[in-house]
N, C-alpha and C positions, 0 to 999 in steps of 0.2 A: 413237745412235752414240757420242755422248760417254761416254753412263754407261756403254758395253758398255768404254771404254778404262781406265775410270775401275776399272773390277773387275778387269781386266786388270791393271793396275798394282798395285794391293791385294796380287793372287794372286802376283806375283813378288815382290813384296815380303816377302811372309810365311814365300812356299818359303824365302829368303836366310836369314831369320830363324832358320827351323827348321833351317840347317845346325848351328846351337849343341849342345850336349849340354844334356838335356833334362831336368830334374832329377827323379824316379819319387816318388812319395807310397808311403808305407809303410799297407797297406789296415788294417793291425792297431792302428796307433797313430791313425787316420782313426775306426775307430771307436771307441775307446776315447774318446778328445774326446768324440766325439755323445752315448754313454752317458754320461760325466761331465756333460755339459753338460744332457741330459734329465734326469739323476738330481736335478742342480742345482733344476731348474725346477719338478722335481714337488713336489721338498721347499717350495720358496719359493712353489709355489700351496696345498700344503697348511697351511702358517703362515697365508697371507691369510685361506683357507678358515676356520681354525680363530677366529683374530679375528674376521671377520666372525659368526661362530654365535655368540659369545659377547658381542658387541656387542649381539645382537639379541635373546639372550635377556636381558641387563640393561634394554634398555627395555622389552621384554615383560611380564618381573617388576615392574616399576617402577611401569611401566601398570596391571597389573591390581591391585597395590597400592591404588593411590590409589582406583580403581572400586569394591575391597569397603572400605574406609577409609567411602566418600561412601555407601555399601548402609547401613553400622552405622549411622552419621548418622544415617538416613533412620528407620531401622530404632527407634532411640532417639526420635527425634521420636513416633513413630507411638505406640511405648509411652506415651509421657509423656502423648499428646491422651490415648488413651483412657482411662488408669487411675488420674491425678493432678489434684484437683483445682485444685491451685496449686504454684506455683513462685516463694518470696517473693511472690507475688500476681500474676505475672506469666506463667508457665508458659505452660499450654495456650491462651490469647490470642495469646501471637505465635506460638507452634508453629503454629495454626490458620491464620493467617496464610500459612503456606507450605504444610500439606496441605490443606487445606480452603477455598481462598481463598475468597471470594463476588464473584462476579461482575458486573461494574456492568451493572444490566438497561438503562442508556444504548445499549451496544455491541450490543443485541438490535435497537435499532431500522434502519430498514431507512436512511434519510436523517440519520445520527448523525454521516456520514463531511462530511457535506455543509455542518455547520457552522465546519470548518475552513477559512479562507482559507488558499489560495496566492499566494503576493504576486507582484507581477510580477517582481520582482527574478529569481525562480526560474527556472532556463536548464537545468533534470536537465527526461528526460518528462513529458511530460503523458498521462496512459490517459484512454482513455474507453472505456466498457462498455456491449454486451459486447466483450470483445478484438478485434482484428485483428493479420493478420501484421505490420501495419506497429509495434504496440503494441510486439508482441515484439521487434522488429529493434529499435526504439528504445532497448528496456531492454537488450538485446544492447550497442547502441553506448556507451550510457551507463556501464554498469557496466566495459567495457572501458577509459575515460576517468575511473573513479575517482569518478563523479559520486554522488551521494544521491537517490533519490526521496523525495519529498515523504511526509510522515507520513499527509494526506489522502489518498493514492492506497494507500499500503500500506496503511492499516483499507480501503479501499474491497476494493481484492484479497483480504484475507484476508477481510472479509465475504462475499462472492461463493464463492471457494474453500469457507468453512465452509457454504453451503448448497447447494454441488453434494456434497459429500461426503456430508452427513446423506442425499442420496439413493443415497448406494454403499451394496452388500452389505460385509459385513464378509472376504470372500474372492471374489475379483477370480477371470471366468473369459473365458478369451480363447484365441482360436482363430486359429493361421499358414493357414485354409485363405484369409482376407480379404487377407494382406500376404505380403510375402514371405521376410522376415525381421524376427527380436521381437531387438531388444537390451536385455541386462539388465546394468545399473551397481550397484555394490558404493558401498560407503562412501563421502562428498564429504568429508564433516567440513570443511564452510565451505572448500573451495580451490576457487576460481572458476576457475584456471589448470586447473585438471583437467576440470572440469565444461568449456568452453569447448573444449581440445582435444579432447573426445568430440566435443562435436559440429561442431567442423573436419574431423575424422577420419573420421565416420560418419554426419553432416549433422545439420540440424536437424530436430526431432520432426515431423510431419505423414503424412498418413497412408500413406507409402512408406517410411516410419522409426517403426516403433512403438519406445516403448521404456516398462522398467520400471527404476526404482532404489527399491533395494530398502532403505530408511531407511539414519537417520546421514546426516542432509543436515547437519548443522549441532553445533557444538562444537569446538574446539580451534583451526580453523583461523581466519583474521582476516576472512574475505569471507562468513559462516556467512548473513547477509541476504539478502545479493546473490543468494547459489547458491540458499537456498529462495524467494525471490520469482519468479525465473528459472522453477525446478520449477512455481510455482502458478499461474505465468502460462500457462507451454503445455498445464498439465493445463486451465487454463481456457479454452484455445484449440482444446481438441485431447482431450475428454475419454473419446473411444475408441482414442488412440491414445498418452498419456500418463499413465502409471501411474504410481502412487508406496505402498508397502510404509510401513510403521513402523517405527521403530527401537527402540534400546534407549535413543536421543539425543533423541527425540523428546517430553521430560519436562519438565517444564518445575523439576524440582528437580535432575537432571542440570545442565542448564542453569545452575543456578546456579555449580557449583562447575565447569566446563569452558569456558566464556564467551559462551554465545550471550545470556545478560539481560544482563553487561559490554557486550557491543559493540550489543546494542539501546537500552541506557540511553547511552550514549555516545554513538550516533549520533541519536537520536530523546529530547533531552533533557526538550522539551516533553510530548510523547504518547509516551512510550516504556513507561508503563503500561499504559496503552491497548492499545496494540504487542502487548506479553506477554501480556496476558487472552487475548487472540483468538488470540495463537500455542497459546496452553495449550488453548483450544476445537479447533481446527483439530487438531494435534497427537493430541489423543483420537478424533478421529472418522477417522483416516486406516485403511483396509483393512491388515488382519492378514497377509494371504498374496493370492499370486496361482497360480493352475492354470493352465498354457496345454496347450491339445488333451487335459485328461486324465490328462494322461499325465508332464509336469513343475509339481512345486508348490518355490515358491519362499515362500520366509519370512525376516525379518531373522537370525533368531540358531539355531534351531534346532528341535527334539522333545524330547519324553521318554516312558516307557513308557506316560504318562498321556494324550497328546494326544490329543484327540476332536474332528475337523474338523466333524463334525455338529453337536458341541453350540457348538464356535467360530463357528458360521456365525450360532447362534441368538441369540449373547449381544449384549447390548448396551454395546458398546466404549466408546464414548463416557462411560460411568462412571467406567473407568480411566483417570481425567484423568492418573496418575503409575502406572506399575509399582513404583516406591518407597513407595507409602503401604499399609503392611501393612493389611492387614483389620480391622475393630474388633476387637479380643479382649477381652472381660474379665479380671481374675487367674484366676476360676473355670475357665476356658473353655482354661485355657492347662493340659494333663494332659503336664506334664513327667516323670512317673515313666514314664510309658509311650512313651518316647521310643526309637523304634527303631533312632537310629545312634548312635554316639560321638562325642562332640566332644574331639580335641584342643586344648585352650585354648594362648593365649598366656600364658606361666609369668613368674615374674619369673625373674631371673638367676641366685640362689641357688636355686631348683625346678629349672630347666633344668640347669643343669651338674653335677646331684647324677650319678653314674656309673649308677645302675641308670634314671633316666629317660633318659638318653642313650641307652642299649644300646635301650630300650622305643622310643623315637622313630626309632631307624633301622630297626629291625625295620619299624618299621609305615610307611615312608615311601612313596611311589610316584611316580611323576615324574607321574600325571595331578591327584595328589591331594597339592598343595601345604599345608604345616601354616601358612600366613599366617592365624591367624585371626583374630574381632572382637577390639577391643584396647579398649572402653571402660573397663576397669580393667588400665591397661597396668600401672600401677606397681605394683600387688600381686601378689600371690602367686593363683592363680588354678587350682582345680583340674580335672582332668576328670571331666567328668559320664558316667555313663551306662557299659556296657561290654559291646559285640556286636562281633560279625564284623568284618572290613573292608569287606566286599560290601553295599552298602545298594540299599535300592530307591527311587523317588521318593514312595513312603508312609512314607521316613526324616524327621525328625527334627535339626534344628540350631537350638544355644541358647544364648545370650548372659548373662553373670551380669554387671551391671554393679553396683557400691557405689551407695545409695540415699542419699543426703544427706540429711540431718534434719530440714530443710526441708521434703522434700517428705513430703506425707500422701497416700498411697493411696485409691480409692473402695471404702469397706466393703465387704468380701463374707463369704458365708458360710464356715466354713471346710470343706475338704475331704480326707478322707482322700486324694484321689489326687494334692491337690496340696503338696508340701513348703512348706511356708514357715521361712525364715529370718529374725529378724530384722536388719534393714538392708540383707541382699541380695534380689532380685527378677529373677526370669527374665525375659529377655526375647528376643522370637525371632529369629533370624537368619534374615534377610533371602535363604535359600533358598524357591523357588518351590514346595520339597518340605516345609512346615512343619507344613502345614496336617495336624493329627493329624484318621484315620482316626476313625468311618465316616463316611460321607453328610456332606460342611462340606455350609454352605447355599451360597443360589447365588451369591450374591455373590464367596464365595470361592472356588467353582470357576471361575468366572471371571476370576478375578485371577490365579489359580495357572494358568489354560492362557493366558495372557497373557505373562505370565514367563517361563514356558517357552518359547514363541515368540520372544520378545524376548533372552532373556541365557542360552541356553545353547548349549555347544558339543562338537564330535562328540570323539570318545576310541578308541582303536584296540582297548581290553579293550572284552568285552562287557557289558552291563547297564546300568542307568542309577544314577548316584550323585550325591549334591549336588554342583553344582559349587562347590569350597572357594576353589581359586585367584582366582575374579572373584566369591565371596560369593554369587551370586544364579542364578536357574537351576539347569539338570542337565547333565551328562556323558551323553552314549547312547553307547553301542556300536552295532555294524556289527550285532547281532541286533536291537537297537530299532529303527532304517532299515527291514532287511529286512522286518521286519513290520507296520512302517508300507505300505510301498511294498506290499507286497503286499494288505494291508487294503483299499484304494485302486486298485488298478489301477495304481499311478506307475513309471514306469520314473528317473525320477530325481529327486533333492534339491537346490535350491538357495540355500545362505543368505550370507551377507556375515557383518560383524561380528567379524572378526579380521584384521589384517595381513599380507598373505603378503609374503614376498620377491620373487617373482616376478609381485605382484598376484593369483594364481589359485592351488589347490590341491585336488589330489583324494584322498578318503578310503575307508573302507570300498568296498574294490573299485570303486572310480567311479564309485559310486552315490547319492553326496556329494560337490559342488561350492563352494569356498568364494570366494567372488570377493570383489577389494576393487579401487575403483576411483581413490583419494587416493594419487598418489607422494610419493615424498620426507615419508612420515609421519612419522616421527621424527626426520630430519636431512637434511639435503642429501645422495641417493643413496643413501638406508638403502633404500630398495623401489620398484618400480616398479608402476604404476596398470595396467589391466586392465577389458575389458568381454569379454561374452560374445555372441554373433551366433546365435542358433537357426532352422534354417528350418523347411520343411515335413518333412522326415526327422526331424526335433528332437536332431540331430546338435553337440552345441556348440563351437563354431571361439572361439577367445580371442585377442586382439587385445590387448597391451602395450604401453605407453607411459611415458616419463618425464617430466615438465615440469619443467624447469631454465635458467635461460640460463647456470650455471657449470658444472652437472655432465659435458656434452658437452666441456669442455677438460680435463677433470679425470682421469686413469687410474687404471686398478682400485687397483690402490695408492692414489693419493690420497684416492679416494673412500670406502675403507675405514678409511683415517685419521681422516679427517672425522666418522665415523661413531663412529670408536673413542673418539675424544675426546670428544665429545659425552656420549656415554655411560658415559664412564668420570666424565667429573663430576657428572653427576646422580647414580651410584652412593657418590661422596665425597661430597656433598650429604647424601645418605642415613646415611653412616656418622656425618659429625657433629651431624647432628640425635638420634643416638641414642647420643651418648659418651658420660653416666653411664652407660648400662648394659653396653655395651661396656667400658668401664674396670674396671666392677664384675666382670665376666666373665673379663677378661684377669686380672687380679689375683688372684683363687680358683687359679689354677692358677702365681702368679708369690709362690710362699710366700717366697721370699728379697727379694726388693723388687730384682730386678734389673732390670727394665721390659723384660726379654724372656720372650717361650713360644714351643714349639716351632710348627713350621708347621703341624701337623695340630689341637693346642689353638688357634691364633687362626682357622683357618679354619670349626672347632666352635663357636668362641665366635658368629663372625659369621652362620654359619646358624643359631645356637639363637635371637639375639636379632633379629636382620633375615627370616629366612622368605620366604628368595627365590630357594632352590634355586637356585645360582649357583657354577660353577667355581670355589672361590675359590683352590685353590691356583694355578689357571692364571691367577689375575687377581692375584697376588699380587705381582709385579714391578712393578708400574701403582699398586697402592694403599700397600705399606710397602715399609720395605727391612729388608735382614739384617743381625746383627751377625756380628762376625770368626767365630763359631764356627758360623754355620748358622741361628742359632734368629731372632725375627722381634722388629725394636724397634717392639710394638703402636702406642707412643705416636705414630710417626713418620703411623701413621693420620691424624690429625687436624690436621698440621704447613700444609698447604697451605690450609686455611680458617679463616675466622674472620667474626665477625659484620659488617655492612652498619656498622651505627653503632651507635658506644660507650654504652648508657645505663648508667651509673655508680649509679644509683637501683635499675639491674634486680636481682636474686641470679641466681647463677650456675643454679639449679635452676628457677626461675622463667623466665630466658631459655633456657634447653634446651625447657623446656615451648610456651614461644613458637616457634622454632624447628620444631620437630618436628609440633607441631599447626595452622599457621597457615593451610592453607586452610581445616580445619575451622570457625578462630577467624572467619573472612572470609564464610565462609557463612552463620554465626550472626547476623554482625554484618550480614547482607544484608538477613536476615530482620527485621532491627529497624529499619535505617535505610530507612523505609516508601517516601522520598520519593525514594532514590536520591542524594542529594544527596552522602553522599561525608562529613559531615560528623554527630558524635552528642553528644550531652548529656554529661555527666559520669554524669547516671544512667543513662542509654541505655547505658553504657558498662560501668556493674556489671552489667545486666540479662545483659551477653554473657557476661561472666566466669561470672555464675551457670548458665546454659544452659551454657555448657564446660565446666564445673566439675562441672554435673549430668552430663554424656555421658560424661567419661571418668574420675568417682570420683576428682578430683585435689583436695586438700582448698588453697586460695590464701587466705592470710590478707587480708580484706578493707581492713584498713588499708593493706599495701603496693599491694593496687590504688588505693586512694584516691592515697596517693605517687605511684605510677607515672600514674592519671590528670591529676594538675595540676600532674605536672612535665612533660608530653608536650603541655599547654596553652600552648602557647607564647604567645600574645597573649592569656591571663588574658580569653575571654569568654564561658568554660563551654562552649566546642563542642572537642571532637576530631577532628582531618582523621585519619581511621581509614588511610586510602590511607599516609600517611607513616607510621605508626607500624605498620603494618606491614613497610613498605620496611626500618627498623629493624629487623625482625628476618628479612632474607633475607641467606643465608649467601653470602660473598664469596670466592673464590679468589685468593689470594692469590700466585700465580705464574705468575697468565694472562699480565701482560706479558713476565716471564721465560722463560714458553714459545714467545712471539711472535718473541724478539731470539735465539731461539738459532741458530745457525750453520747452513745446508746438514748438514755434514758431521754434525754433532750429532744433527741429528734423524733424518739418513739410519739411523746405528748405530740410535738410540735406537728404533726401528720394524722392521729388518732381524735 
């Protein structure tokens, strides 16, 4: 009764109200706003749009940089074991060391684990074997709380683990007609936070939850232990219903230079040797591919025209303890004349910017077929070998000419018409899966070559298969290689991981190619979101996205794109100044008056002849220089916002660019020497690095200034080097992070908008 008075009153009220003159909207100027205001919106989602793709293509480029960088590494190593007696006397002893380790036959015994006390002190799990659910929940809680398992329980698990695998086939075949749905995970790269939300989101593995993840458990991220002990425990619990694929991460020389032997040697100071044998055992014997019904074959990285699942099935895995340790070659064995693709080399400065190799480099450029190539002789002048089509097949052909130091002596061979020889220079091969020259290699290295290809390559929307140039290693296939696979096979679909989507997931060649990735926030807070895949009995694939952050849910698209932009746009200035002589040298050929400007199109020539990273530059041009009054670009202004960690006054300027620009190479060398992990090297230990550098990338360092440089970086005079700090000295610092931090709201609103 009330409320009916209460509306009552409303309704008189309002009539009163409308006796007013009522003021009419004009419909024409009503939409004109809405148009303006939509027009507004599309443009400012198109700017975001366009940042963001170019954010993503600089850490992409950046990425795959560093991947074929750590391939030549490898690749040089591999040369040196097989065809160099010595290196100052030193050579193929430590190189062996990292390809060829030998295995302490201690870790084969079955009760080796067992001589390890745990003290009582210890409050992480305790396992006992074989598993139980409660095993898992424990390591669940644990790892949740930060804790460490015991050193004795990780060799115990990965002992265990390495002898259920020796009983796997090399290709995993499993059938939805048992469960009801197969979840399949993409890339972890150590983030526990991801691994952990899958299975909040989608439960725990058991036999109502099969799942497979498909390598790249480990590397880059900080939890790389945790997440694969996690994987080995439910494979151990659960090993029909608990899959796990190979990576391309799964190496234990990868490893070195992305951080899974950093954070085992760290966490596991005692046995952290130990630790790595057994990850490096475990790691080779893990299954190539998995088939579910038939009908989906899932693999870490990819195909090529060469893939033969028959003869994959037959090979014995477990020998490619690394995809990184090229095959034995002799110099004989190595028929470079008959090399049937082109290598674009990395040129020096004056090669590159001459006008008719420029014209020649654009002609032949391709957005699949990035010209980043091996740079073991960055500083010279380097020419191209060889001269065929663009279109190569994977019975092509890629070749590395690195400067051969005088030092080292090659192993006698006979000489051969087929093979060139120079002297001082020596071929050596590039670390594509496609090297191995035709007919019949033996078996060892058909087997390493359909490994690689599994492992490091990726799909391409042109047909045919070509080396893959951009990540070094692997091939490129076309939507015609797939098709013919699947068809060879019976397969209705392809599924591999091993590249970063945006959206966690991505489909190719008519969607017959699946690339899933399951690590958010890969490269920055809010750069990509994670992704699993759910198959049932239709084998129909539903995708399921996720992001793990506690800041990126307060954070708006704008912000999060910021976040992202900056990020990226430093590691890209990073890059520029690791490479200023040649950049300067670059800029200056085209600045004949010494005015320290060129125009926008010469500095953006300059930056992809000498960096090879296919990259927007005029669209990034705002972010990295600025212009003078008349338009043209003040190069120098490049290099204004960085400068080095700490001052060594002993260093030469060309010497610390060198440091700079190669130092995880220098870190890697120095990993391989400092046996003990200790962090800490000899004075001679210290030349031993220089010389292995010095041999990789043909850069001639006058031995006396290393001697300087090492006993002035001796700080407490008692022959040892903390290598950790003198490196730290040479990581490049930015120099207006605080100044970017203090600037104003409105400052940075413009400066973004």
């Amino acid at each position: 009764m009330g409320c009916g008075t209460s509306v009552a009153t409303e309704t008189q009220g309002k009539a009163m109200e409308s006796d007013e003159p009522v003021k009419t909207h004009n419909p024409a100027l009503t939409m004109k706003a809405a148009v303006l205001i939509q027009r507004w919106y599309r443009r400012y989602m198109a700017r975001l749009e366009m940042r963001r793709r170019y954010t993503w293509n600089i850490f992409q480029s950046i990425e795959y940089a560093g991947e074929q960088d750590q391939l030549q590494l490898s690749s040089f190593f591999s040369f040196m074991l097989d065809n160099f007696t010595q290196l100052n006397g030193n050579g193929p002893d430590l190189i062996s060391q990292l390809l060829d380790p030998v295995v302490d036959p201690w870790l084969d015994r079955e009760t080796f684990y067992n001589l390890i006390a745990v003290p009582e002190t210890y409050n992480g799990p305790r396992l006992s074997f074989p598993l139980s659910v409660s095993d898992t929940n424990a390591l669940l809680s644990a790892f949740k709380e930060e804790q460490t398992l015991h050193a004795r329980y990780v060799l115990q698990l990965l002992y265990e683990t390495k002898k259920l695998l020796k009983q796997m086939p090399n290709i995993i075949h499993l059938s939805t007609s048992y469960t009801k749905e197969i979840t399949i995970c993409g890339d972890l790269h150590g983030r526990l936070d991801d691994l952990l939300l899958i299975f909040y989101k989608n439960g725990l593995p058991s036999a109502e939850t099969p799942y497979v993840f498909n390598g790249d458990f480990v590397d880059r991220g900080k939890k790389s232990i945790e997440v694969v002990i996690l994987l080995f425990a439910y494979l151990l619990l659960y090993p029909d219903y608990m899959h796990l694929n190979r990576g391309n991460h799964e190496d234990h020389i990868m490893n070195l230079r992305y951080g899974f032997t950093k954070e085992v040697m760290l966490k596991y100071k005692t046995h952290g040797c130990e630790i790595l044998q057994l990850f490096q055992d475990v790691f080779s014997l893990l299954p190539i591919a998995t088939v579910i019904d038939g009908k989906i074959l899932i693999v870490h990285g990819g195909i090529s025209d060469q893939t033969d699942l028959e003869f994959l099935s037959s090979i014995k895995r477990h020998k490619v303890k690394s995809a990184l340790r090229f095959p034995r070659h002799s110099l004989e064995q190595l028929d470079i004349s008959h090399s049937c693709r082109q290598v674009k080399r990395m040129r020096s400065t004056d090669c590159c910017l001459s006008s008719s190799n420029r014209s020649h480099s654009k002609n032949r450029r391709t957005p699949n077929q990035r010209k980043r190539r091996c740079r073991i002789s960055r500083e010279d002048s380097v020419t191209s070998i060889s001269s065929t089509s663009s279109s190569s097949s994977s019975s092509s052909s890629s070749l590395c000419s690195p400067r051969t130091p005088s030092s080292l002596s090659p192993h006698p061979c006979p000489s051969s018409p087929s093979m060139p020889y120079t002297i001082g220079v020596l071929r050596v091969p590039f670390l594509d899966s496609s090297s191995i020259p035709p007919p019949s290699p033996p078996q060892h290295e058909r087997e390493w070559k359909q490994i690689v290809d599994i492992l490091w390559s990726d799909p391409k929307t042109q047909e045919g298969c070509s080396p893959n140039t951009f990540r070094g290693g692997g091939c490129y296939f076309g939507p015609d290689v797939t098709q013919r696979l699947l068809l060879q096979h019976g397969f209705q679909l392809l599924i591999r991981s091993h590249e970063c989507k945006q959206e966690g997931y991505d489909l190719c060649h008519d969607g017959k190619v699946i690339t899933i990735f399951s690590a958010s926030n890969y490269y920055e807070e809010g750069s990509n979101r994670g992704a699993y895949i759910k198959l049932g009995r239709e084998l129909v694939p539903r995708f399921y996205q996720y992001q793990v952050s506690r800041t990126t849910r307060k954070l708006t698209l704008t912000q999060r794109v910021r976040a992202a932009e900056g990020s990226a746009l430093r590691a890209l200035k990073e890059k520029l100044f690791t490479h200023r002589s040649e950049l300067m040298a670059g800029f200056q050929q085209y600045d004949q008056n010494n005015t320290s400007c060129v125009s926008v199109s010469e500095w953006a020539l300059v930056l992809e002849t000498v960096l090879r990273l296919d990259l927007p530059w005029r669209t990034l041009r705002p972010h990295l220089t600025r212009l003078a009054p008349d338009g043209s670009v003040e190069y120098q202004s490049c290099f204004e916002d960085m400068g080095p960690g700490i001052s060594l006054p002993q260093v030469t300027p060309n010497l610390a660019e060198t440091l700079f620009r190669y130092r995880t190479d220098i870190e890697i060398i120095f990993n391989i020497i400092d046996k003990d992990h200790s962090g800490l090297i000899s004075i001679e230990e210290f030349r031993q690095t220089w010389r292995l550098f010095s041999a990789h990338l043909g850069v001639e360092i006058d031995d006396r200034a290393i001697d300087d440089l090492a006993r002035s970086i001796d700080f407490n005079k008692d022959g040892s080097i903390d290598f950790t700090e003198f490196l730290e000295a040479f990581r490049v610092v930015h120099k207006l992070d605080n100044k970017d931090q203090q600037l104003p709201g409105k400052m940075q609103r413009e400066k973004y908008l």
